[in-house]
N, C-alpha and C positions, 0 to 999 in steps of 0.2 A: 638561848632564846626560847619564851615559850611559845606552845601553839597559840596563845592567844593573839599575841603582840605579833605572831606572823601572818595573823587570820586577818588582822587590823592593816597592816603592812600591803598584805594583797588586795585589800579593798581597795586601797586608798591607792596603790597602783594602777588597778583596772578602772577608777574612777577618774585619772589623773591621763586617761588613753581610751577613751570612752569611744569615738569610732574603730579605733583601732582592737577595744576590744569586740565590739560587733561583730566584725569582719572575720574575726577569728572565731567565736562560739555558731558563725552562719551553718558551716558544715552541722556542726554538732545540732542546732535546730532543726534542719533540714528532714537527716538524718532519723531522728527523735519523731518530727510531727509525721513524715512518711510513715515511718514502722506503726504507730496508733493509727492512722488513718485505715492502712494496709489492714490492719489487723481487725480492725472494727468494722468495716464493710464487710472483709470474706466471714467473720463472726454472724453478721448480720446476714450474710447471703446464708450461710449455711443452718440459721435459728430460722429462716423464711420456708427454706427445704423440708427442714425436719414439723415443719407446720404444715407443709403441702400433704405429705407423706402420714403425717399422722390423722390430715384430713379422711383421705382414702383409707386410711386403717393399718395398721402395720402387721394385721392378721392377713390380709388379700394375698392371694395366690394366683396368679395367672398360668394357663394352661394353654400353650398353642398347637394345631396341629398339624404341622408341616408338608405328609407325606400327603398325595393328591391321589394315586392309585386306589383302584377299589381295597384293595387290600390292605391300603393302610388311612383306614376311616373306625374313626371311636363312634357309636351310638350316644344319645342323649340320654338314654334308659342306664348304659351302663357306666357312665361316670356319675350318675346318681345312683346306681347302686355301690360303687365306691363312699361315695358321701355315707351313707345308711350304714356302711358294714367300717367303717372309721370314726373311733371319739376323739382323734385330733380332730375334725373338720367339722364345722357347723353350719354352713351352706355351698349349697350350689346350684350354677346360674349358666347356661349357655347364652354365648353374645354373639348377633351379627348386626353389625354397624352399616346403613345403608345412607349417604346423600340421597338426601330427600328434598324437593320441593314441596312446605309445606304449604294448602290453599283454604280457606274458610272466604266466601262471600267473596270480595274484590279482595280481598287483602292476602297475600303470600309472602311466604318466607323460605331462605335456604336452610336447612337444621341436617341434624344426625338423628338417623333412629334408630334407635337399641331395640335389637329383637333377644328378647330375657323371658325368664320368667319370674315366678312369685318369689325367690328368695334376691333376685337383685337388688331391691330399695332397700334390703337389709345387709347386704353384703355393701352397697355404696352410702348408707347410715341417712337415704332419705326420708323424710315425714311426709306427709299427708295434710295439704292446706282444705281441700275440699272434694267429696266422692270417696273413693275407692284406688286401690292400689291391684297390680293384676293379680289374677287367681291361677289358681289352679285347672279349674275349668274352661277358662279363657285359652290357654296353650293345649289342654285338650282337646276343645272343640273347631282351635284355629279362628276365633271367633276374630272380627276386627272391630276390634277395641283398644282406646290409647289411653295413657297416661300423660299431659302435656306440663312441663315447668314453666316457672312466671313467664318469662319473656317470650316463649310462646303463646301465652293467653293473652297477656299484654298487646302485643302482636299483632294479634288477630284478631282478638276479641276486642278491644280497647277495654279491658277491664271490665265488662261482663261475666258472668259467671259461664265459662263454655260445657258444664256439664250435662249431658245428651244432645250436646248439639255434633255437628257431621266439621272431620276435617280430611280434606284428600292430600293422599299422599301418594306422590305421583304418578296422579288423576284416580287412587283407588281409596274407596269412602270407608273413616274408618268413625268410629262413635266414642268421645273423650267420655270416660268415667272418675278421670281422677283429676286432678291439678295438688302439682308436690309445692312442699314450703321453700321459700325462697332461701337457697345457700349461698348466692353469690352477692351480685347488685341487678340481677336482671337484664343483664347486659349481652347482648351478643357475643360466642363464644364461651358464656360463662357456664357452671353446672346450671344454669337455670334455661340456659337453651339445648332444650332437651326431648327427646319424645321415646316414650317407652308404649312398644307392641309388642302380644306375644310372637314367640321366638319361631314358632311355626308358619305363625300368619307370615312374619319377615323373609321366613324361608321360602315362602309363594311370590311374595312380593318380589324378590330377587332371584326365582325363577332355580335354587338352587338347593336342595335337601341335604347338600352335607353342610357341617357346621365343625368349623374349627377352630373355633375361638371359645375357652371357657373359665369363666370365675369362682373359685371357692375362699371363701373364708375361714381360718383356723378358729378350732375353740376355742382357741384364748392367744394372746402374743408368744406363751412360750411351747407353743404347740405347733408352731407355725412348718419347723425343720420335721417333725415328725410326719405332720399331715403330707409334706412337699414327698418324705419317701413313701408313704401310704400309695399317695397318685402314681408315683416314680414306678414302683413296684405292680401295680396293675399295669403301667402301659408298657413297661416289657413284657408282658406277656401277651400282647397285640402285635408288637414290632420287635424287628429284629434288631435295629439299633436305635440308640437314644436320638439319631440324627433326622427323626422324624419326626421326633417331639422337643418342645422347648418348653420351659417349666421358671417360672420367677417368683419372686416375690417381693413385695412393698418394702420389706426392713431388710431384703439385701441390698435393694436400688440405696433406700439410706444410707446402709452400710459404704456400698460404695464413690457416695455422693461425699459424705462426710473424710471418706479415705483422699479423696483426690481435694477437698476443701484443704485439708490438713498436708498433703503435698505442697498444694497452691501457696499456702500461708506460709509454708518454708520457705521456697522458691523464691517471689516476693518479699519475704522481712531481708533472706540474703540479700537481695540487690540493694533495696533499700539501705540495707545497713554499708554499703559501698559508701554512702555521705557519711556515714558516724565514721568512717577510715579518713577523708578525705578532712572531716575536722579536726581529727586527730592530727593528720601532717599539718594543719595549721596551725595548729597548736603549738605543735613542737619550734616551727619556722619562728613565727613570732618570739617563742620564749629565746629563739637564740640569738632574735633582735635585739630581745632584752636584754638577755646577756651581755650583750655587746654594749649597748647602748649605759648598762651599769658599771660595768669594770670597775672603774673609778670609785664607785660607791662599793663594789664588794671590795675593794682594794683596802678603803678607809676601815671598814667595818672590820675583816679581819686582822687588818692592825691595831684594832681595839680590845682585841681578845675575841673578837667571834671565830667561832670553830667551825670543823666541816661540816658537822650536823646541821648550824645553825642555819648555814647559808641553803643546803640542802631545803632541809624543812619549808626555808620559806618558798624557796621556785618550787616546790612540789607543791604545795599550800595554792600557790598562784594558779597555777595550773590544774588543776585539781577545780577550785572556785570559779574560773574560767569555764569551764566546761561544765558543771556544773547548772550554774544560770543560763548555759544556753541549752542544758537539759529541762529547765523547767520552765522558758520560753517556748520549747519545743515541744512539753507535755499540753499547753493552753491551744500554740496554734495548731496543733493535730487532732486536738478535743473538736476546736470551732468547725475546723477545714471537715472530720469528718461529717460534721452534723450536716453542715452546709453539701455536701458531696450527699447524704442521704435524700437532703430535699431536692439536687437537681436529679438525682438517677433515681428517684423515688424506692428506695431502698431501706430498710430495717437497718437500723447500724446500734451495733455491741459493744461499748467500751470495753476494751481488757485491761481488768487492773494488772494483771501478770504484763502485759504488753508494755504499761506504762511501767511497772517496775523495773521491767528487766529490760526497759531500754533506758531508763536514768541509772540505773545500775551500770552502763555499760557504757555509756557516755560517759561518767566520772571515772571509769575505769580505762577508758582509751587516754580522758586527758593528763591521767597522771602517771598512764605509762608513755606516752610521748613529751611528756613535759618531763619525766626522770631526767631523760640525759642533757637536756640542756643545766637542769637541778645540776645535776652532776661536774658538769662543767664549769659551771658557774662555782661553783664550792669546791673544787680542784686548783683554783687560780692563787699564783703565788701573790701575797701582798705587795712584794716590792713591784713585780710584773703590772701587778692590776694598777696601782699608785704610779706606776709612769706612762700608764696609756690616755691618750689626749684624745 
């Protein structure tokens, strides 16, 4: 028998059992559309990540400083002169973040204030909508003066230009020189609710002259592990162990954002793929329906001169095609179901063509290894045996 006429032979079987074969490729769809869904959301979580991450810059380095004893306190002079005496690093910035009630006229708002200085807007890749960005002079002289993002001026101002006008923060009056360009949607919570004072003024405001929090940026992305042991290597020799300082960076968090994605995506297609098993035993079940339910007709046939192969071929063929179509059932409704899953979780979603391959790949490859052995059976049956069964 050729493959064609078996090819022909299976259709016209699966066509001739049309819920019955439903019922059997369901596993195999299930299966199929889960793993594409799976795989193109944590795709898309993790293409959402590596945009957040690359927002902030993959050069950022964070610096904390744990220890609270006089003796284990870093100066702001001398992790700038770290920056100066290193060409991995190209800025740095001391940060203290304070809630703040901000106030202009009747109108207030709750925000964060970044006490930095002049190389933050360029360590955080801000612009400059209108005014001025802090100085150098401004953290030397402790001057109070702010930097405000849209939805602070928004805010407060209703869309006024708030440049030299007074904003208190809490109750202490400081003078907006700048307004940054919008990075978000102006939205609360977003980079755009925001207020940058210098880092000195912050440190009065919060009544507290140490400062343990600091940001440096590396010269370039592949500078980033150099400049991390630059910093690493001056603060031992401040403290006695590293357990007083903590040290990150933006493309290790990636690094291991994308490591636990890629766990996850295991983790998940496994389970998943428990349905491509569970269509497979259907597969099999049904085909020994088949079986059954043919005898008579394999009986005829190999009294005709059909041989083992032939018989073989075909329930492999059957099986095989079977699963198959509910592999590429299962490639459309995994496509829709992911989209659809994007716009209720409002989510990025990545079709994997590997995902789609290597899961019809593997659907045709479960059904025509649980469909062998009923193949096999079925093409084992003696003629005279198969010819007396009723």
């Amino acid at each position: 028998m050729q493959v064609k006429q078996a090819f022909k032979m299976a259709v016209k079987s699966i066509k001739g059992n049309r819920f019955r074969s439903f019922l059997t490729m369901l596993g195999i769809i299930i299966g199929v559309a889960s793993v594409i869904v799976l795989v193109a959301l944590i795709n898309g979580f993790s293409s959402d990540m590596s945009e957040s991450f690359s927002t902030l810059g993959t050069e950022l380095i964070t610096v904390n400083i744990t220890g609270r004893s006089a003796d284990n306190q870093v100066a702001v002079d001398e992790m700038i002169e770290v920056l100066d005496s290193s060409e991995n690093l190209a800025y740095c910035s001391p940060q203290v973040n304070i809630s703040v009630t901000a106030k202009a006229d009747n109108e207030n708002v709750s925000t964060t204030a970044f006490g930095v200085n002049e190389d933050y807007t360029s360590i955080k890749g801000y612009q400059l909508n209108e005014g001025r960005m802090l100085q150098y002079g401004d953290t030397k002289n402790r001057l109070k003066v702010a930097v405000i993002g849209t939805y602070i001026a928004d805010t407060l101002f209703s869309g006024k230009s708030p440049i030299g006008k007074s904003i208190k923060l809490n109750a202490e009056s400081y003078e907006i020189v700048g307004v940054l360009e919008e990075k978000a949607d102006s939205s609360e919570g977003s980079d755009d609710d925001i207020v940058l004072i210098p880092y000195s003024a912050a440190s009065r405001l919060t009544r507290n002259s140490t400062i343990s929090s600091y940001l440096f940026n590396a010269s370039s992305s592949t500078s980033v592990e150099a400049g991390i042991n630059d910093i690493q290597a001056f603060l031992n020799t401040k403290f006695t162990s590293s357990d007083y300082y903590r040290i990150s960076s933006a493309a290790e968090s990636l690094e291991q954002v994308n490591s636990l994605t890629s766990t996850l995506t295991l983790v998940l297609v496994g389970v998943a793929s428990i349905s491509l098993l569970v269509g497979g035993i259907g597969i099999m079940n049904i085909m020994l329906v088949s079986v059954s339910e043919r005898t008579k007709e394999i009986g005829i046939r190999k009294s005709l001169g059909g041989r083992y192969r032939d018989i073989l071929t075909q329930f492999v063929i059957e099986a095989g095609l079977t699963s198959a179509m509910g592999g590429v059932a299962g490639i459309f409704l995994g496509i829709i179901l992911a989209y659809i899953a994007s716009g209720l979780l409002g989510m990025t979603v990545k079709i994997s063509l590997l995902s789609v391959a290597v899961s019809f790949s593997v659907s045709v490859g479960i059904g025509i290894l649980f469909g062998y052995s009923p193949a096999r059976k079925a093409a084992r049956l003696s003629p005279i045996e198969a010819l007396r069964y009723s």
